[in-house]
N, C-alpha and C positions, 0 to 999 in steps of 0.2 A: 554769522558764525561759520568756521570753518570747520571741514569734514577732519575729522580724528580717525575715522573708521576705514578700512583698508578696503579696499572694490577688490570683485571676484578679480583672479587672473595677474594680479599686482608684480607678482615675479614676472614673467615675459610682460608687462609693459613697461618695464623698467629699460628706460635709455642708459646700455654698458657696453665700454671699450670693449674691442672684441680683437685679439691677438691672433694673427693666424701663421701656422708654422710651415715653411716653405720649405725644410729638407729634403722633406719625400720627392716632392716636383723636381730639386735639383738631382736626388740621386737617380731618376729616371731619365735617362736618355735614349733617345729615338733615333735609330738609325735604318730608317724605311727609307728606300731608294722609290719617286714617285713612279717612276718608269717598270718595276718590279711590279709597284702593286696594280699597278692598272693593267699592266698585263696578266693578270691573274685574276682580274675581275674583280678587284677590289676597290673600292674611291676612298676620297679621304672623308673618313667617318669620323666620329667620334672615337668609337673604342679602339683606334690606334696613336688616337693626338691624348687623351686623358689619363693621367695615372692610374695606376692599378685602386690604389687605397687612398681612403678620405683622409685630405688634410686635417690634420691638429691644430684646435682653436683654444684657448685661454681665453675666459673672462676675466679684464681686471678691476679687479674690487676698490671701490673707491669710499675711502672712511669718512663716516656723517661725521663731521664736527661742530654739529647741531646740539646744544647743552640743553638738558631738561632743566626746564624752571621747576624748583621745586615749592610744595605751598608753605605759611608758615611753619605748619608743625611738623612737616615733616625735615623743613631745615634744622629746626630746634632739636629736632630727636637724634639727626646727624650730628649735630656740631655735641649733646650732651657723649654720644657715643666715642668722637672723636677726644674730650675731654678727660674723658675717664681711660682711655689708651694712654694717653699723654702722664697720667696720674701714673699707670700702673708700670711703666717705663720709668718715672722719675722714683716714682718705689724702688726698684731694685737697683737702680744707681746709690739712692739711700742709705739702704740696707748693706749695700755693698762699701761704702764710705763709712760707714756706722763700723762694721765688724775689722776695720782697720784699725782705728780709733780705740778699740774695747779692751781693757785690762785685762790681763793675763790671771789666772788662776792663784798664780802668787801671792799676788796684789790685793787679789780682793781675800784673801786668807788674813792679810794683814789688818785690813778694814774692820772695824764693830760694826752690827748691825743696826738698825734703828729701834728696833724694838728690844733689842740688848742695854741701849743706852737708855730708851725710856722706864725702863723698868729697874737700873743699875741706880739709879740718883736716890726713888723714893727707897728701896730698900735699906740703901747705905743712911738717910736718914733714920730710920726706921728703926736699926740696930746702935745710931748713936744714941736715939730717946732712950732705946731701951736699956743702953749700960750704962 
């Protein structure tokens, strides 16, 4: 089986591009005459060949496109989640299609109800038995 668990130190052992910015180098220019400096007791050392300030380095980040395997249920609980999004978008497409379609105030003034109709028959019987 393979290790899952991450070892001490994991960030620096990680092999990453590493960007380094050379401006600083170019905006330093040296104009030490060698003849000058030896006669002043000086040799050619370090701190007159080396810039003043540390160059600037960039790590570049490189994207896992490594996909988790997910287990059964946890695919299942995504894809119900995903299903019920899909529902709740085609709802207010619906709804919205629905209240296009929908009779006007008018319209429905003109309409009887159902239970106007249901109750309109027995009575009107009702009143011809009885005259």
């Amino acid at each position: 089986m393979g290790r899952l668990r991450k070892k001490h130190n994991w960030k620096a052992r990680q092999q990453s591009e590493v960007v380094v910015d050379h401006t600083e180098e170019q905006k330093v220019q040296l104009q030490v005459d060698l003849e000058d400096v030896r006669s002043e007791g000086y040799d050619e050392s370090n701190p007159l060949t080396l810039p003043s300030k540390k160059r600037t380095t960039k790590k570049v980040q490189q994207k896992d496109t490594t996909i988790r395997k997910l287990s059964k249920k946890q695919r299942k609980h995504l894809e119900k989640i995903v299903q019920l999004k899909e529902k709740k978008a085609k709802r207010a497409d619906l709804l919205a299609s629905l209240s296009e379609v929908q009779a006007s105030q008018e319209e429905m003034s003109l309409l009887t109800s159902l239970a106007e109709a249901q109750t309109k028959r027995p009575k009107s019987r009702l009143a011809a038995i009885l005259d």
